[in-house]
Backbone bond lengths (Angstrom), bond angles and torsions (degrees), N, CA, C in turn:
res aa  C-N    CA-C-N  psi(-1)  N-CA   C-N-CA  omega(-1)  CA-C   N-CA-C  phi
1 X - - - 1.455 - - 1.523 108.80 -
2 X 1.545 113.76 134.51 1.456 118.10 -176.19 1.527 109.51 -64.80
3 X 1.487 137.23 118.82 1.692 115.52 163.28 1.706 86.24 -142.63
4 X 1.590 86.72 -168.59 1.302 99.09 -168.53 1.644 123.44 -96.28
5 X 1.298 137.91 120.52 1.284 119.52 -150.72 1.707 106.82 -116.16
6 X 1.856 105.63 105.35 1.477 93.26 179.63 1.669 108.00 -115.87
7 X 1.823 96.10 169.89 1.425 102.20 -173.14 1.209 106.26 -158.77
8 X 1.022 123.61 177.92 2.226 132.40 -165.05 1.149 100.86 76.43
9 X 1.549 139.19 35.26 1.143 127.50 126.98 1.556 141.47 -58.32
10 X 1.412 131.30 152.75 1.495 109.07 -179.10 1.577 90.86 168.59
11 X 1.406 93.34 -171.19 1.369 113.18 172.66 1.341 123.76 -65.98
12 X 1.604 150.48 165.94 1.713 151.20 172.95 1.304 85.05 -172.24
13 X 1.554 81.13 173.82 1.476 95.07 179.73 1.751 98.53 -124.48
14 X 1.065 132.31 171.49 1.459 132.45 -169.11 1.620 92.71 -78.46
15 X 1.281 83.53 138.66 1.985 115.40 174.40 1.502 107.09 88.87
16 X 2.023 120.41 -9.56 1.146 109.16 137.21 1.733 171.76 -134.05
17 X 0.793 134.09 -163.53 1.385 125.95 -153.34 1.530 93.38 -96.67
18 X 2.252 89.79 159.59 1.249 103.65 152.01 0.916 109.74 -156.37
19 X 1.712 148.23 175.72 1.248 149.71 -136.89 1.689 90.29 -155.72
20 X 1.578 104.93 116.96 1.534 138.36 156.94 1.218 108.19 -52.25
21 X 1.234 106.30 121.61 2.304 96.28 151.70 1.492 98.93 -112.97
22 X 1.238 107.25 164.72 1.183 120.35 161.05 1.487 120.38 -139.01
23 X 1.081 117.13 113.90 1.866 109.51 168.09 0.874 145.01 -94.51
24 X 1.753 114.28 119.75 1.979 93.87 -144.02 1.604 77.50 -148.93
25 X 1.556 102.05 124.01 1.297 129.05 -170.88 1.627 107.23 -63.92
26 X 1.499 119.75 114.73 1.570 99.37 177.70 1.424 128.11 -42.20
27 X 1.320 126.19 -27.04 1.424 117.60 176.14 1.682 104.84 -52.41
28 X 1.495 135.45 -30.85 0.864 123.79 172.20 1.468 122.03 -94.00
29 X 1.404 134.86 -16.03 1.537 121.18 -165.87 1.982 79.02 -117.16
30 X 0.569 140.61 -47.98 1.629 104.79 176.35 1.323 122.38 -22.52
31 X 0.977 147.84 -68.83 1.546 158.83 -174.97 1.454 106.46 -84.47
32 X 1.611 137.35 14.63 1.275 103.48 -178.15 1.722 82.91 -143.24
33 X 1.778 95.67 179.18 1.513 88.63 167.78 1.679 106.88 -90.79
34 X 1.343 128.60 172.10 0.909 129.86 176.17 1.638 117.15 -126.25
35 X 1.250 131.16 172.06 1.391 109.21 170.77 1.764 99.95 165.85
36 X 1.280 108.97 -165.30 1.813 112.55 175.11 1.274 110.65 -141.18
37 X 1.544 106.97 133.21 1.282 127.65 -173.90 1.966 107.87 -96.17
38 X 0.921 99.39 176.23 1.438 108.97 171.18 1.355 130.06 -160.64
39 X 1.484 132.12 153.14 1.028 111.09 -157.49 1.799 88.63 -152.51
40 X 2.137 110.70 100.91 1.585 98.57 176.18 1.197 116.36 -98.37
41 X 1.467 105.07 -177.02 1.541 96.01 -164.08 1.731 113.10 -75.78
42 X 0.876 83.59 133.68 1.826 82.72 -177.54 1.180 101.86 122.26
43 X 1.407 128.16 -7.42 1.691 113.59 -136.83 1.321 108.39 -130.93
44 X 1.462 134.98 154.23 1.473 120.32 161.15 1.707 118.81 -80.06
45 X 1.031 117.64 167.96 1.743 120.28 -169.86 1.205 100.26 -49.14
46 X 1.478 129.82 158.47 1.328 113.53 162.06 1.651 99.59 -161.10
47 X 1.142 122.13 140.68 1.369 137.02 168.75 1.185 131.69 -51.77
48 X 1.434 131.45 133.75 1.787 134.96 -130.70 1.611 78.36 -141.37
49 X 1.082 126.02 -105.75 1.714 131.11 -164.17 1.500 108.25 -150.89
50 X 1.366 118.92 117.70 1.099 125.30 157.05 1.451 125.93 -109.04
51 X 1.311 111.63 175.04 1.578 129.22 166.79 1.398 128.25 -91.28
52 X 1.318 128.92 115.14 1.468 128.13 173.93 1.693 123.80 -55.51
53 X 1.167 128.06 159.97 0.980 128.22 170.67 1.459 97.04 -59.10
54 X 0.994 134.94 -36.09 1.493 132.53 -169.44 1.829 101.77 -80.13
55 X 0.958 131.07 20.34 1.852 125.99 -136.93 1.240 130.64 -12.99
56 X 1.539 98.60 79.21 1.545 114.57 156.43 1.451 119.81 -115.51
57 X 1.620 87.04 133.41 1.815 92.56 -177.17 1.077 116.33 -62.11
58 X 1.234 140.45 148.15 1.570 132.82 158.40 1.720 91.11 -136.28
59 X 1.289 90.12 169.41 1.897 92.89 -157.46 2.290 85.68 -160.42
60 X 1.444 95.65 126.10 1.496 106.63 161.63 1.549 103.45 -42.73
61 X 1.260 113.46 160.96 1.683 162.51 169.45 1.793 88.03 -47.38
62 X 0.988 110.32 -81.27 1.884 123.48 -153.71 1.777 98.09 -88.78
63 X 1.595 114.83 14.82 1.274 106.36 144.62 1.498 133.36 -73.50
64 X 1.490 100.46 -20.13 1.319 113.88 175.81 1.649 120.82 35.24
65 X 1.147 113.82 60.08 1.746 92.49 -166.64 1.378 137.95 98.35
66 X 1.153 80.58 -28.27 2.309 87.93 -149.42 1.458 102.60 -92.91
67 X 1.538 110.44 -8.21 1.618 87.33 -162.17 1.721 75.21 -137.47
68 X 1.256 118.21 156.89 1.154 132.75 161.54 2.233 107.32 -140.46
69 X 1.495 102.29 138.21 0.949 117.16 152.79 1.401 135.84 -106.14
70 X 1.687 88.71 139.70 2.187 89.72 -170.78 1.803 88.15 -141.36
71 X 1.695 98.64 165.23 1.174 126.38 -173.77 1.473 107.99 -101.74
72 X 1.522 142.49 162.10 1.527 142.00 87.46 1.447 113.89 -81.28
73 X 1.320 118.16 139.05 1.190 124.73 164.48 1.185 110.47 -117.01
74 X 1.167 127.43 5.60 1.539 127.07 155.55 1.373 125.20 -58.62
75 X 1.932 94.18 -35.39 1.240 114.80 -154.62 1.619 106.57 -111.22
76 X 1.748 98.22 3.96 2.060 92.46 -163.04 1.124 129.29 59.49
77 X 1.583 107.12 29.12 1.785 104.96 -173.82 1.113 94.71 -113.94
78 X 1.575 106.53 176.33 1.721 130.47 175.29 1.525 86.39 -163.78
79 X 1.663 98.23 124.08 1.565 111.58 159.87 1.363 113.16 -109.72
80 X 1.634 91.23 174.07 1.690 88.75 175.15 1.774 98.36 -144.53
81 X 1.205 107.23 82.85 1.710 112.92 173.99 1.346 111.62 -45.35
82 X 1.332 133.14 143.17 1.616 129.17 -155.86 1.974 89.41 -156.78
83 X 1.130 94.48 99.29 2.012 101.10 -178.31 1.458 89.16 -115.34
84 X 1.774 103.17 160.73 1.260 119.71 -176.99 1.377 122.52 43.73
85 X 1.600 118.05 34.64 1.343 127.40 178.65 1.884 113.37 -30.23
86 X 0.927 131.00 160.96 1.843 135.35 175.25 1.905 103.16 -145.12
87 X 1.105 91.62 150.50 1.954 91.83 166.65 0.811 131.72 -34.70
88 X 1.441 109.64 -59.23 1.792 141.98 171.64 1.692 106.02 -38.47
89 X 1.547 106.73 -35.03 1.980 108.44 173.47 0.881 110.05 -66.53
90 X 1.258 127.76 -34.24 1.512 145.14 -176.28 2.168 102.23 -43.24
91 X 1.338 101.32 108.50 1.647 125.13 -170.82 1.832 118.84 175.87
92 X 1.405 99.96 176.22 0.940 111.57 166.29 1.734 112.64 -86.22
93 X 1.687 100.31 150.26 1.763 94.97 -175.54 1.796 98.94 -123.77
94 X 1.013 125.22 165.24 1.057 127.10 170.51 1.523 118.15 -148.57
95 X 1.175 110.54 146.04 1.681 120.82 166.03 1.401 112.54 -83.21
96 X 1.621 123.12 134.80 0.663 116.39 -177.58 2.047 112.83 -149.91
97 X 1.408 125.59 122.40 1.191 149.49 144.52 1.358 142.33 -32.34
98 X 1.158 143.14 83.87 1.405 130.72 -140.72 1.764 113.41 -150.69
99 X 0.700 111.00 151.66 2.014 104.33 154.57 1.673 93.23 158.84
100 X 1.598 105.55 169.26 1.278 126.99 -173.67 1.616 109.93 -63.58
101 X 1.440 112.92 140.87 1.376 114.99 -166.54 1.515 143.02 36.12
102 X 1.543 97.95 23.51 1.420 132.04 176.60 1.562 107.55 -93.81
103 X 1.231 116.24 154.79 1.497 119.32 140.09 1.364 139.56 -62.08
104 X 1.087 152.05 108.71 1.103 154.10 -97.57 1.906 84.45 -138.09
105 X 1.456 116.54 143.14 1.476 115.96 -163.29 1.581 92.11 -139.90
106 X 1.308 110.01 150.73 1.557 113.79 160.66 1.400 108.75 -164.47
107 X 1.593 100.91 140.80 1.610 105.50 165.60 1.147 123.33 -22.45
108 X 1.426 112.48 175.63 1.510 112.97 143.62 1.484 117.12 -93.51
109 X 1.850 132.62 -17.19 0.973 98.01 168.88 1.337 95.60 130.26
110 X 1.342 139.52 115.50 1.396 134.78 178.73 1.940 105.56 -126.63
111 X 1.165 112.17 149.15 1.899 132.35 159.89 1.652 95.88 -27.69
112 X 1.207 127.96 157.75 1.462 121.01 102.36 1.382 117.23 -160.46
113 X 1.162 101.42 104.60 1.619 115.89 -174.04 1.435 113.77 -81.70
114 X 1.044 115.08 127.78 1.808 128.97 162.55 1.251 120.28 -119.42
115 X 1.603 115.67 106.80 1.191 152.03 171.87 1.515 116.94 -63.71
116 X 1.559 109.89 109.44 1.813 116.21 177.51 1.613 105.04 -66.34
């Protein structure tokens, strides 16, 4: 079954970084937007920065900076660079596949804990 396969989740400690992959088969991120979700504790899922079908980044409010998303499409990837990590990041992240009258795709879902 086609899904989306992410990894470089793990442990940090606050103030540092780590870098998302995501592997997302062109049959699926050609035609859709792509991007990373998140989900903290306490919290409902909520949207981090994705890519347009057109590929433009757009990135939430309370990314402030810290996180930038980039592509290979050579390679079928989507990262999600994560600098100056805080507690509050501390959740589950997910890759995620999407667009209008599409099938709609998502990880399963990786850790990422940040330690005060």
């Amino acid at each position: 079954q086609v899904q989306l396969e992410e990894s470089g989740g793990g442990l940090v400690q606050a103030g540092g970084s780590l870098r998302l992959s995501c592997a997302a088969p062109r049959s699926i991120a050609s035609n859709r937007d792509i991007g990373w979700y998140r989900r903290l504790v306490g919290k409902q899922r909520e949207l981090v920065a994705y890519f347009t079908t057109g590929d433009i980044a757009n990135y939430e409010k309370f990314v402030k900076g810290r996180f930038t998303i980039s592509r290979d499409d050579s390679q079928n990837m989507v990262y999600l660079q994560m600098t100056d990590l805080k507690p509050e990041d501390t959740g589950i992240y997910y890759c995620r596949a999407w667009g209008a009258y599409v099938k709609d795709y998502w990880g399963k879902g990786m850790l990422v804990t940040v330690s005060s």
